[in-house]
N, C-alpha and C positions, 0 to 999 in steps of 0.2 A: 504476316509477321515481318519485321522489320529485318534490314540485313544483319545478321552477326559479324560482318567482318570487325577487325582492331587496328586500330590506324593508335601512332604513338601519339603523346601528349603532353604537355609540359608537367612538371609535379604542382599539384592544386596549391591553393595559397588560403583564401576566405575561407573558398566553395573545394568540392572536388572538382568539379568543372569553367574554370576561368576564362579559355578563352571561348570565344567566340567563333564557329565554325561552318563552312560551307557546306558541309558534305554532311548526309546522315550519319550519326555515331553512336555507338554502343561501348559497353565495358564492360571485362572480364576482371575481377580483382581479386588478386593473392591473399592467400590467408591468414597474410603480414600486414596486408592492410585494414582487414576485418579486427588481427590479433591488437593492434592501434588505436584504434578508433572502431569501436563497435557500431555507431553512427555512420560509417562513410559513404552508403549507400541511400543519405539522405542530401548527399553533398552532388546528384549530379543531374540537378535541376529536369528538363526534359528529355536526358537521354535514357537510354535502358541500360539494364546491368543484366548479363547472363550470369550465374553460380554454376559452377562444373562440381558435380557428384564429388572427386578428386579434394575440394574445398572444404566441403561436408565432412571429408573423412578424416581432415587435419583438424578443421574444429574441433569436430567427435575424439580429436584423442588430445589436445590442448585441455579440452573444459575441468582436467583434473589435476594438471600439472603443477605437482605439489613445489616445483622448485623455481615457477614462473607463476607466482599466484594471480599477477593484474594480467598476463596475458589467460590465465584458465576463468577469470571474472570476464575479461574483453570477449571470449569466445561464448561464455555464456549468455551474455548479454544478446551477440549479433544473433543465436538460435532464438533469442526471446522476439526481435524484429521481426525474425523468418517464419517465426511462429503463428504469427501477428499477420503478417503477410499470408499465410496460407490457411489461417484459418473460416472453416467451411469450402472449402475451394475443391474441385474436383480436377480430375486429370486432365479434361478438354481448357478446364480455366488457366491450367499450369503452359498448357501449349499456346494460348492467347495471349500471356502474361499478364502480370497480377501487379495494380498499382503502386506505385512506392508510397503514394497516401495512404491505400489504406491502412498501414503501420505507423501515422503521424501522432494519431491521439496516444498511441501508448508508446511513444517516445516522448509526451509529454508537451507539443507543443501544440498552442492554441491556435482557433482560426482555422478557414481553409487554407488548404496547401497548396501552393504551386508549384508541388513537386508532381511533373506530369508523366513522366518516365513511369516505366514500365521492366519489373524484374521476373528473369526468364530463367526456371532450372532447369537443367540439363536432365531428360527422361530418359535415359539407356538401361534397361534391364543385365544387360553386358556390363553394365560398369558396378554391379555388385559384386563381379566373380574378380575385380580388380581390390577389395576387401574381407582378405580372408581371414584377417582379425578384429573383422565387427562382431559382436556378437549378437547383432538384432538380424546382419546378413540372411544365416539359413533362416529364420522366423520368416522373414520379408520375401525371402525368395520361394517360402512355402506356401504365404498370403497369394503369391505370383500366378507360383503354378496349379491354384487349387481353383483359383479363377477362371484359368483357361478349363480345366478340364470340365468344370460344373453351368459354364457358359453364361451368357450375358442375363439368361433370364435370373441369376442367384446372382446376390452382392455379397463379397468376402470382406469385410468389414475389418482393419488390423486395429487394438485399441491397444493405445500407449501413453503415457502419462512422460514419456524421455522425448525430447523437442527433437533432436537428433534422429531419433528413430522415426518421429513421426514423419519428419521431413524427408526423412530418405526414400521413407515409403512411398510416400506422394511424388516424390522424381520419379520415383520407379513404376508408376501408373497402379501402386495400389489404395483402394480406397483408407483414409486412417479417420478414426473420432477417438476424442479424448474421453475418460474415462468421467461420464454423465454428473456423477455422483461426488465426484471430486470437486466440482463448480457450484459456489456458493450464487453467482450471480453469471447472466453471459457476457453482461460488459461494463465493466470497471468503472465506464462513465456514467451509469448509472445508479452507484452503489448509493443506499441510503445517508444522506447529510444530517440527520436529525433535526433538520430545518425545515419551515416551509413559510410563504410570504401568503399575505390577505390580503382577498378584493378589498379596494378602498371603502365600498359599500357593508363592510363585512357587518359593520354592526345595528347597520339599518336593517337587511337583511335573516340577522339572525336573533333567536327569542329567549330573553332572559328571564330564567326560572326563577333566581336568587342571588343575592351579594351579600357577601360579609366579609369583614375586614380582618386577620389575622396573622400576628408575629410582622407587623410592618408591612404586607402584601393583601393585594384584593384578589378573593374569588367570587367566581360567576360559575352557576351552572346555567348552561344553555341550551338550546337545541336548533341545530345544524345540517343540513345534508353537508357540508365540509367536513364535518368530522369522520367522515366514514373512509377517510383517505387518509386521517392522524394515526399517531403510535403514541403511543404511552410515554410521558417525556418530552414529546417534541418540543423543539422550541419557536413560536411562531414570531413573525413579524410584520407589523400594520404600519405604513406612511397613507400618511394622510393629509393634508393640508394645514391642518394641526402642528405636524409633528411627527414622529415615529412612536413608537408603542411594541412594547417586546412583553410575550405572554408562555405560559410555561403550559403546554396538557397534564394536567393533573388527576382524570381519572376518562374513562372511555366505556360504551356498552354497545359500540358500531350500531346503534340505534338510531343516530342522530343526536343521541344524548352524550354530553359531556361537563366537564369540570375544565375550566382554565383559571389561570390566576396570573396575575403580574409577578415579574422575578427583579430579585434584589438590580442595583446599580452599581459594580465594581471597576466603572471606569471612572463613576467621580466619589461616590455618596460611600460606600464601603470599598476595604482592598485584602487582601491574604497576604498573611507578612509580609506586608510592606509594599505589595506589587497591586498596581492598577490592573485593568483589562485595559489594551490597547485600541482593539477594535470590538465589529459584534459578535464575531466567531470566539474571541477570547471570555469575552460576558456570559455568553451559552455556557459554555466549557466550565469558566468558574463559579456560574451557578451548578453547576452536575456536580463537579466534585464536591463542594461544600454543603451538601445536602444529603443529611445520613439516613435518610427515608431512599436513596440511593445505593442500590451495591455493585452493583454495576457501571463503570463508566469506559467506552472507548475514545479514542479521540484517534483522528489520523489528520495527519499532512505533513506539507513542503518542511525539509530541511531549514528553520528558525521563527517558524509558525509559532513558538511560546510551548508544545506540548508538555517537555520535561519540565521546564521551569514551572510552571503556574499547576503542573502537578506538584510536582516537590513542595513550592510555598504551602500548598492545599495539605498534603499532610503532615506539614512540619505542624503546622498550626491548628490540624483536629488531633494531632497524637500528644503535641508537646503541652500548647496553650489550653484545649477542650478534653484533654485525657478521654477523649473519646474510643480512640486506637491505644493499647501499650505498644506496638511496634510497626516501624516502615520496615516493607520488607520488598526488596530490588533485584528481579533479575529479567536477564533474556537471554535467548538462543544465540550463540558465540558463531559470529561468522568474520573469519578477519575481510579486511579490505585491502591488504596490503601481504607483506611475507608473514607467516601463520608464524608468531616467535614462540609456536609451542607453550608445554606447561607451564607456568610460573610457578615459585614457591610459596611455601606458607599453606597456611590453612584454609578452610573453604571461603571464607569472607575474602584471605588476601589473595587469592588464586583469581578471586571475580573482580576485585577491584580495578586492575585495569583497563578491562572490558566496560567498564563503568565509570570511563573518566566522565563523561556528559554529566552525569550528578554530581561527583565532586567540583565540577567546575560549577556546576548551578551553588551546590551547598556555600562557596567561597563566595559568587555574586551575591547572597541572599546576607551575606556576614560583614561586606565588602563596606557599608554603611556608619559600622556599632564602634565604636571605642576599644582600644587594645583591651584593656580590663575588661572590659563585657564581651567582649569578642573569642575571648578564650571560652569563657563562661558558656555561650553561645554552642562554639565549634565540642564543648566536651559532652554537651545537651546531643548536641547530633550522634557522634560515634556513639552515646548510648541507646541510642533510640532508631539508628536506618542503619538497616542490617543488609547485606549485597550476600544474593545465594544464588547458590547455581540450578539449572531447572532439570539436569539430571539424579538428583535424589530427591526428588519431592514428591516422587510417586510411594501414595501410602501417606504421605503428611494429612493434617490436620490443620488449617489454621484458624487460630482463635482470636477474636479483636486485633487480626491485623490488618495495616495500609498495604495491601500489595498493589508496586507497580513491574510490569510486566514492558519493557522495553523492545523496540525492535518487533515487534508483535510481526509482522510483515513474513519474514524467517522462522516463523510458527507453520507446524502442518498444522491442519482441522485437527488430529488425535491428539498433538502436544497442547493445543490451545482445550481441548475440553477436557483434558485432563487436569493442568493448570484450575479450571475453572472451577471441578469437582472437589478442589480441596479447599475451596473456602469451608468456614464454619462460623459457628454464631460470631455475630457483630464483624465480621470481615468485611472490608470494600478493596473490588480489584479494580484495575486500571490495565487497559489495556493499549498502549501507545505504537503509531508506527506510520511509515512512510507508503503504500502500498504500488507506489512507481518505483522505488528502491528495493529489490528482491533480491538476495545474492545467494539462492539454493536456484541449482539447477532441474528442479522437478515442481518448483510452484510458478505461479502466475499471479498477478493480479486481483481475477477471477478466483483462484482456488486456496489461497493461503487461509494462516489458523485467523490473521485480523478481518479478511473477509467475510469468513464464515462467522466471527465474531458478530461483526456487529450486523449479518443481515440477519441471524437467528437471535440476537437479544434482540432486536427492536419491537417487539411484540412483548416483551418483558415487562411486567409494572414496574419491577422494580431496578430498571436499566435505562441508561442513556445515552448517544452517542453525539458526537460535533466535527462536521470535519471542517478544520481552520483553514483558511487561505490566507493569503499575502504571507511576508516574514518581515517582522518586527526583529529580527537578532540585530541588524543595523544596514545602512543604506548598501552598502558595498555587497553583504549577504543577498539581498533583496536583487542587486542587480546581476548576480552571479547565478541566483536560482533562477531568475526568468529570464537570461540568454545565454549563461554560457550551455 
């Protein structure tokens, strides 16, 4: 193990670590710099950072701090790194110290890391009885002493779904796993795309049963050993020398037998009131939603990936223009980001709508084109027709012919999300939208939220689809802001 001494430092500038140093160095940091920048411990390139127990138990009582909400978000944030860091890790791996990479992919940055540093928590069983207003303490200290008494040949197992307690536990040398069941998938990076690309050979390769031509698209039933890896929906894609080629699964018997067909063109040939597809992830996407053999759609990504907007277009234009849906109906799980400004007034529509500016801003871009006179016409179209509810009384609803989108999905438990789900009824399509690297409940993960569990349990659905979009089309400065700051 590396020395733990702490020699001073100048205050960081870029990096946490700027200058350049003779001497082996380590760091210890306050739980004001954690409360700052939840990130900071990605700032100190090859040195090591130790955590004192003392650190933990300021986070542990920040992460609720109703009167400092971006420090009880900052603090929740830095348990999610730690989390990240320690997960699978055993007590001997805590005393070796644990990479500061391996918490890079769920901070979100690409590529290897050269972040070489190595972070060391402090393991004092003593430093629990320094926390007499934890209340996971006596649990952890029972995991402690239940262990010694039952001996090395038994494992005392503590399971906890609070990152706090898990983490403390593990300083404190007891074994913790997270609750099995909770975890939709074990890592985020591999969560289904509803995509998948073809060998270039794909069609030499493979044996076409039949083609016919209908509503403007070609189907083919084939037969494939590739298909036994598809879902229902997917959306595939073939570059070839030719060209590219984009094909929709349209029915499956993991036989090797399938149905594909070619999907519409909404980045040049058709659009949704009024909006192209930008990229291919957008094309996928607005072929899902515009297709009412569809009841299912999720979609996730980066903050200006299109999600809201090219939903919104999608159902302005099957409820208003196709009367397909009589109502948009809009809501999500309310988490501020900022100081909680409490209840608003008004009734259940005006109470959600500020929590719902993202759509009124989409509805104003979508209007931002039309002539005064037609534009009223337009905006009195909308207030009649998308409706902002809240997701605490919809237990017991019914919904009939309607567009539900479900916002935020992310901030879903698995229960709120299959509940939500349960109240579709005839002719409804949900929508289920969200960021799942932007989490702001301190009891989910990446792995465990209701959008995870969404879309790895629909994907075997005939009649579901998911798309996760990359890049951010909102505009250039958006685009460079999501991939560095």
């Amino acid at each position: 193990m590396k020395s733990s001494s702490i020699i001073d430092h100048p205050k960081p500038q870029k990096g946490g670590c700027p200058v350049k140093r003779t001497k082996e160095t380590v760091f210890v940091l306050d739980t004001c710099i954690y409360g700052n920048d939840p990130a900071a411990l990605f700032n100190f390139d090859e040195h090591d950072i130790y955590v004192p127990i003392a650190v933990m138990r300021e986070l542990d009582n920040h992460k609720t701090n109703i009167r400092k909400p971006e420090l009880a978000k900052n603090a929740r944030h830095t348990t999610k790194y730690f989390s990240e860091l320690l997960r699978g890790a055993s007590p001997d791996d805590l005393e070796k110290g644990l990479p500061i990479s391996k918490a890079i992919s769920y901070y979100g940055k690409k590529g290897p890391s050269s972040k070489t540093g190595r972070v060391f928590f402090e393991s004092s069983h003593a430093s629990l009885l320094l926390m007499p207003l934890n209340p996971d303490a006596p649990i952890i200290n029972f995991a402690s002493e239940l262990q010694k008494k039952l001996g090395e040949s038994v494992d005392v197992i503590f399971i906890t779904q609070d990152s706090i307690a898990r983490i403390t536990a593990l300083m404190c040398g007891v074994k913790v796993e997270e609750y099995a069941r909770a975890k939709a998938i074990d890592d985020i990076n591999f969560l289904y795309s509803g995509m998948a690309d073809l060998p270039e050979n794909f069609w030499k390769k493979t044996k076409k049963l039949s083609e016919k031509e209908e509503n403007g698209l070609t189907y083919w039933d084939i037969k494939t050993t590739l298909s036994n890896a598809w879902f229902p929906n997917q959306f595939l894609t073939l570059i070839t020398e030719e060209g590219i080629q984009e094909f929709m699964v349209r029915k499956l018997d993991y036989e090797g037998y399938a149905t594909i067909s070619t999907i519409y063109d909404y980045t040049k040939d058709k659009n949704v009131w009024g909006l192209h597809a930008l990229n291919k992830e957008q094309n996928f996407f607005m072929n899902a939603l515009m297709n009412p053999e569809i009841h299912f759609v999720s979609g996730a990504g980066k903050a200006g990936s299109g999600k809201t907007l090219l939903t919104l277009a999608a159902a302005l234009e099957q409820v208003i223009d196709w009367r397909l849906y009589n109502e948009i109906t809009i809501t999500k799980e309310i988490m501020p980001i900022g100081i909680d400004p409490g209840t608003f007034p008004g009734n259940e529509e005006q109470k959600m709508a500020p929590w719902l500016m993202a759509f009124t801003d989409n509805l104003d871009f979508l209007t931002s084109g039309i002539d005064a006179a037609h534009k009223q016409t337009a905006q009195d179209l909308m207030k009649r027709y998308v409706k902002m509810r809240s997701i605490g009384p919809m237990q017991g609803r019914t919904f009939h012919r309607k567009f539900v989108v479900v916002d935020e999905a992310e901030n879903l438990t698995p229960k709120q999300a299959l509940d939500l789900g349960t109240r579709a009824g005839p002719g409804t399509k949900f929508v289920f939208l969200g960021n799942v690297r932007q989490i702001a409940s301190q009891y989910l993960s990446a792995e465990s939220c209701g959008l995870t569990h969404a879309v790895e349990s629909s994907k075997i659905g005939q009649r579901c689809a998911h798309v996760t979009l990359v890049g951010c089309e909102r505009s250039e400065l958006a685009e460079f802001v999501a991939n560095n700051w």
